[in-house]
VOPAGU-2260 file (C-alpha; in pm, 1 decimal, decimal comma):
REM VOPAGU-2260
SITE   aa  ch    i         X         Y         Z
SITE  UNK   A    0    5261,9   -1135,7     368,6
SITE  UNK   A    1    5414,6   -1519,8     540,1
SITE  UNK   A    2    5274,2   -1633,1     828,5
SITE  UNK   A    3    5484,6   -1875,3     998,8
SITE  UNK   A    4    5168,0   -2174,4    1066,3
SITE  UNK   A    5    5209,1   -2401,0    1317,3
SITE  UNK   A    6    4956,8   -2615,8    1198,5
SITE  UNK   A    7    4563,0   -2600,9    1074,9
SITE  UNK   A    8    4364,1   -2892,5    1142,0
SITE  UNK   A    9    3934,9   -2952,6    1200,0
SITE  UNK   A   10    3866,4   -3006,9    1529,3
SITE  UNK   A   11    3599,9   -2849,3    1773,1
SITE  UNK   A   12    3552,3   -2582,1    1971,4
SITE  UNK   A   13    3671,2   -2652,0    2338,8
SITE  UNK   A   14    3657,6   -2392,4    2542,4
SITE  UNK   A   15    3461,5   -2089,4    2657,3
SITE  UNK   A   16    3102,5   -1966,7    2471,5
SITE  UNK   A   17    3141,9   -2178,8    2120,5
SITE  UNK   A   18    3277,6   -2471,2    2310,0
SITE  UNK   A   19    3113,6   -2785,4    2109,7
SITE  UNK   A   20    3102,8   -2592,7    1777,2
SITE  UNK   A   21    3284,0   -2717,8    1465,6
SITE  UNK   A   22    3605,4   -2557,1    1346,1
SITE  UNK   A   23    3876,4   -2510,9    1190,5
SITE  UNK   A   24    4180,2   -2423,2    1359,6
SITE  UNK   A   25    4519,5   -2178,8    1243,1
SITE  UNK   A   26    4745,0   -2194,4    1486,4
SITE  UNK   A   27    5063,2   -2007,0    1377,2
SITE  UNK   A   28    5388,7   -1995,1    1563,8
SITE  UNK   A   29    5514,4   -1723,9    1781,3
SITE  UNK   A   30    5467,5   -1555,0    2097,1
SITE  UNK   A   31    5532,5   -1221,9    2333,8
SITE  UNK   A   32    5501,4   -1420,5    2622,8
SITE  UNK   A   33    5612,8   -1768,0    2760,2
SITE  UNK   A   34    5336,6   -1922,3    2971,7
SITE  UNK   A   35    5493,7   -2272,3    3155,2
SITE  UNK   A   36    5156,5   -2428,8    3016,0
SITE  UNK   A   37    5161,2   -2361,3    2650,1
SITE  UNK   A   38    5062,0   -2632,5    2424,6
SITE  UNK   A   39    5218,7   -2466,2    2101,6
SITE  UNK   A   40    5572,9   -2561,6    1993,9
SITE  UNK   A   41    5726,2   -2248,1    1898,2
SITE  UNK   A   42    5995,3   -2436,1    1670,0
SITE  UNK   A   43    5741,9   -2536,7    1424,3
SITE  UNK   A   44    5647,5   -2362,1    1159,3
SITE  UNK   A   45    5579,7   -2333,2     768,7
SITE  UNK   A   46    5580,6   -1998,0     623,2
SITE  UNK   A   47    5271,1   -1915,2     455,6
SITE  UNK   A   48    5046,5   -1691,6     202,9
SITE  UNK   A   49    4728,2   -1633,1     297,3
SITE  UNK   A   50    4595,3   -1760,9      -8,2
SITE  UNK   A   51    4812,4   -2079,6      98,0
SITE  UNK   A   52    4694,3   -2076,7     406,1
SITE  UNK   A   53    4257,6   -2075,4     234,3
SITE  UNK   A   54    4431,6   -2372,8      58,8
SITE  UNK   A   55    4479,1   -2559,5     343,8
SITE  UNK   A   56    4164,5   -2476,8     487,0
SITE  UNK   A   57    3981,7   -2581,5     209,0
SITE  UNK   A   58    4192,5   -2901,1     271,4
SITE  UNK   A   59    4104,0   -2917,2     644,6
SITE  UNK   A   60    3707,9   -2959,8     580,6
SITE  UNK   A   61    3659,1   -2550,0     470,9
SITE  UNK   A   62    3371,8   -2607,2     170,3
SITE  UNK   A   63    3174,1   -2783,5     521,3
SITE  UNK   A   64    3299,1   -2577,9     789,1
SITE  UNK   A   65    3271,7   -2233,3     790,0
SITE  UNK   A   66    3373,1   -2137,2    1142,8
SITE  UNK   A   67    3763,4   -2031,0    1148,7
SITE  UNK   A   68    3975,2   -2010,2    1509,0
SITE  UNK   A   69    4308,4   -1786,7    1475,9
SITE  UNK   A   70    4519,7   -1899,7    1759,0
SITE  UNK   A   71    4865,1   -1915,5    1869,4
SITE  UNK   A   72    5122,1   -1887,6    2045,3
SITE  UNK   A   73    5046,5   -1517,8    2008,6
SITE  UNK   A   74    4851,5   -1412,2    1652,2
SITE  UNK   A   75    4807,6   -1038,2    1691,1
SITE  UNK   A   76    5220,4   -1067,3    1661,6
SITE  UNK   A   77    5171,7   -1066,2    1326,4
SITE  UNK   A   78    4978,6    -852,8    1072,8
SITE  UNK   A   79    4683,9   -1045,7    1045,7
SITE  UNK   A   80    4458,4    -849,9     808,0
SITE  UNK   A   81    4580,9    -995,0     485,5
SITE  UNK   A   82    4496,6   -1337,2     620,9
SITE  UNK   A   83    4144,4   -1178,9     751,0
SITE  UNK   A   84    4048,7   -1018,0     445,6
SITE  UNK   A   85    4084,3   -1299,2     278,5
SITE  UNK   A   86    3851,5   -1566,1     521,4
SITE  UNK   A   87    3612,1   -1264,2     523,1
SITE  UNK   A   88    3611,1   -1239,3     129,5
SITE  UNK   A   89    3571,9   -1654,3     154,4
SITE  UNK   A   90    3259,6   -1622,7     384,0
SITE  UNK   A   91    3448,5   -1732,5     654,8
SITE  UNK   A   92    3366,4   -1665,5    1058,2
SITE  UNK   A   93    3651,1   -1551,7    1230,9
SITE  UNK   A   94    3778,4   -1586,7    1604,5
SITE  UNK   A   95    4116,6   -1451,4    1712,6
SITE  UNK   A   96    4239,2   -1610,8    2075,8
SITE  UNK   A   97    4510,6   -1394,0    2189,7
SITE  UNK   A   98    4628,1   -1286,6    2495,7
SITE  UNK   A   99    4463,1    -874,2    2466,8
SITE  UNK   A  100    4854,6    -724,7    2439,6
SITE  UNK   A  101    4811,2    -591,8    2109,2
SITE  UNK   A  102    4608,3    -240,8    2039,5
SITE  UNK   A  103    4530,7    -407,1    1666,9
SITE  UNK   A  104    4262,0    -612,4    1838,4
SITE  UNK   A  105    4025,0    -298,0    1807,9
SITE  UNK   A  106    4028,1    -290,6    1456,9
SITE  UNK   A  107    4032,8    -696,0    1385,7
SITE  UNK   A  108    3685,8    -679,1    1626,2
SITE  UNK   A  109    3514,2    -544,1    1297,3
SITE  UNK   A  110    3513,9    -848,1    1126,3
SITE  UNK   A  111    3595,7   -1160,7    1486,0
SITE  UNK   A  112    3514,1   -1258,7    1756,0
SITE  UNK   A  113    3801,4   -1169,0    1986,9
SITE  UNK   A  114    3882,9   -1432,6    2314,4
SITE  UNK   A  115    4084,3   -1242,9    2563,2
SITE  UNK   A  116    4264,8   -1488,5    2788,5
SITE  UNK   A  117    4479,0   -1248,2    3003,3
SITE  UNK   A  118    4861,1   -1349,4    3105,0
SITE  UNK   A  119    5002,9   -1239,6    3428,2
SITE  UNK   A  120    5340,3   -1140,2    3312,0
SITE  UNK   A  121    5197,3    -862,6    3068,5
SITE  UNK   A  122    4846,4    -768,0    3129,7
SITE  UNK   A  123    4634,4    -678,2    2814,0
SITE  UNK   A  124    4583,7    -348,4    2689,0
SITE  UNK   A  125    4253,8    -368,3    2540,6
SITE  UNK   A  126    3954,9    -315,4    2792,7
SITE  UNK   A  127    3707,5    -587,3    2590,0
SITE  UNK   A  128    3630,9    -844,4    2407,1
SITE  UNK   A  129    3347,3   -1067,4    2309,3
SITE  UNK   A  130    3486,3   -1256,0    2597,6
SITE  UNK   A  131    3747,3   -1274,9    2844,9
SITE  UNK   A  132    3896,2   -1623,2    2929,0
SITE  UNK   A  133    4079,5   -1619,1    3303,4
SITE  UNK   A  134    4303,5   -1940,4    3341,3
SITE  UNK   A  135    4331,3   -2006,3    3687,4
SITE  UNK   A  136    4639,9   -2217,6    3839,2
SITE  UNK   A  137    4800,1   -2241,4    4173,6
SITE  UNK   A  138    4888,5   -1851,4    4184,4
SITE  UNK   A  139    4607,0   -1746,9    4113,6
SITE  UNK   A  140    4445,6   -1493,9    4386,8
SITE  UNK   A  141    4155,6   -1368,0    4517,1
SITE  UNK   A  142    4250,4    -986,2    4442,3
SITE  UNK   A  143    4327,8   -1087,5    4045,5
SITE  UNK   A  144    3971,1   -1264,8    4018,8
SITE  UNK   A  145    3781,7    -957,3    4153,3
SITE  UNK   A  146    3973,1    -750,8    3959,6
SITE  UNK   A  147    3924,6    -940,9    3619,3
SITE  UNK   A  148    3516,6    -973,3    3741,3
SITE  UNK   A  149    3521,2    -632,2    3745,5
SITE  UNK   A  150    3736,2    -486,8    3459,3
SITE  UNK   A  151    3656,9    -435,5    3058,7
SITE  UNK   A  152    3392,4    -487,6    2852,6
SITE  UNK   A  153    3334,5    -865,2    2782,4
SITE  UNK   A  154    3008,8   -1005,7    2708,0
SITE  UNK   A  155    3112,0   -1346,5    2869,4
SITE  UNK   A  156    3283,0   -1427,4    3127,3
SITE  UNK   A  157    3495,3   -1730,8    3195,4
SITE  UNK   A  158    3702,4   -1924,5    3452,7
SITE  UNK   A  159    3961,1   -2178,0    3317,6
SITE  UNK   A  160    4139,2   -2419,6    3489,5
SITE  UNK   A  161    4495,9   -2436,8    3388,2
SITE  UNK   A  162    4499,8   -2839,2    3270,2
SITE  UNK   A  163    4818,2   -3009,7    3356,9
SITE  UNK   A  164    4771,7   -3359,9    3441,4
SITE  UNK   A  165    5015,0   -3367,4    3719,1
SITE  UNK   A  166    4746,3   -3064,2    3875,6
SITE  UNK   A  167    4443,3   -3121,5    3992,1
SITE  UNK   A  168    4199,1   -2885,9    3832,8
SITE  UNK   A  169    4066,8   -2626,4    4123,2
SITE  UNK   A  170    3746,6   -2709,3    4053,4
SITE  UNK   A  171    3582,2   -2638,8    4418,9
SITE  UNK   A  172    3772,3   -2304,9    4427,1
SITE  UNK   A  173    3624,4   -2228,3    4092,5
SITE  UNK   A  174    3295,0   -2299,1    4197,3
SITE  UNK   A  175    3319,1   -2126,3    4490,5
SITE  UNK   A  176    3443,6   -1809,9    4312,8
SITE  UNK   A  177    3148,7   -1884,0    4055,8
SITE  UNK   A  178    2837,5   -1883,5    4397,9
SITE  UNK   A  179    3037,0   -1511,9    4484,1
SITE  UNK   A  180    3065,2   -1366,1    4094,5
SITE  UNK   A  181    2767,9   -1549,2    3945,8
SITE  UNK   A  182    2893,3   -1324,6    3607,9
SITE  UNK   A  183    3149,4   -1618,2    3597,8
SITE  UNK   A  184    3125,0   -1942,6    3368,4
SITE  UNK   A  185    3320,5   -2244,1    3394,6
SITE  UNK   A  186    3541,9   -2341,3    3086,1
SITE  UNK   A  187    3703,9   -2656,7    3090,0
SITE  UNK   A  188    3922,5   -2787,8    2817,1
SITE  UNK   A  189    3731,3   -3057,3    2689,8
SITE  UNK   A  190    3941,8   -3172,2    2397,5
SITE  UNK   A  191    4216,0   -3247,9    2668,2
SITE  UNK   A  192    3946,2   -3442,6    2858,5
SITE  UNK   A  193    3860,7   -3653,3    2562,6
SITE  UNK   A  194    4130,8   -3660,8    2379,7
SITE  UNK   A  195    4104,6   -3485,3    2050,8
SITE  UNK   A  196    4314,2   -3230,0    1908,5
């Protein structure tokens, strides 16, 4: 089995309940959607093993860090149980980010911690997750925040600013949603804040 891998790289955990952790990040190439605010450039990308890809890992800071993040573009696009097997057999703690379209995502929640971040454009077909990431922009209504507070079985619950820095953040909406739907936590991504990858 090839995945095509964007890149892996040590960084830390930015965003919703592990934000501040330690980890190590695949981030392979690909998509079902096209969100205007993706950060992943779809034209890269290195075909892979996943024993190449526990090389790199290892290369990345793996003996240290033990904490894996599968994220995309899109990773339930791709077969990923070869590549989870092997992290699992390696000790490894796995979290898939994807955006809930895939029906896989019930079987890889046996061995990750699955990040929902619903899209618009195709709405997820799994009802839960350990939790569900809501990235709010400018279109963003009222109806699609009760609906999402409301909907699936997610443990957390999160509110995420869509970061663009021509955008201000919504920060006073957010909050505002948060003193209605205390359920809600904020998420900001910190590593664009900062300034680490």
């Amino acid at each position: 089995m090839l995945y095509p891998v964007n890149e892996i790289f040590f960084s830390v955990q930015a965003e919703g309940y592990w934000a501040g952790t330690p980890a190590i990040f695949v981030r392979l190439s690909g998509c079902n959607l096209s969100c205007p605010w993706c950060d992943t450039d779809h034209s890269k990308g290195v075909n892979m093993t996943p024993d190449e890809i526990m090389d790199q890992i290892e290369i990345a800071g793996g003996r240290e860090v033990r904490r894996i993040v599968i994220t995309g573009g899109e990773p339930t696009i791709h077969d990923l149980w070869p590549l989870l097997r092997a992290l699992f057999d390696g000790g490894y703690y796995i979290h898939i980010e994807t955006n809930g379209t895939s029906p896989k995502l019930r079987e890889y929640s046996a061995v990750a911690w699955i990040t929902v971040s619903p899209k618009r454009e195709q709405p997820p077909v799994v009802d839960g997750g350990n939790e569900l990431k809501l990235i709010v922009d400018s279109k963003t209504t009222e109806e699609e925040l009760k609906t999402w507070y409301n909907k699936g079985k997610f443990k957390y619950r999160y509110l995420q600013p869509v970061f663009i820095p021509s955008i201000p953040m919504n920060i006073v909406g957010i909050l505002k949603e948060m003193k209605v739907r205390p359920l809600w936590k904020l998420s900001v991504q910190y590593h664009k804040l900062i300034g680490i990858q």
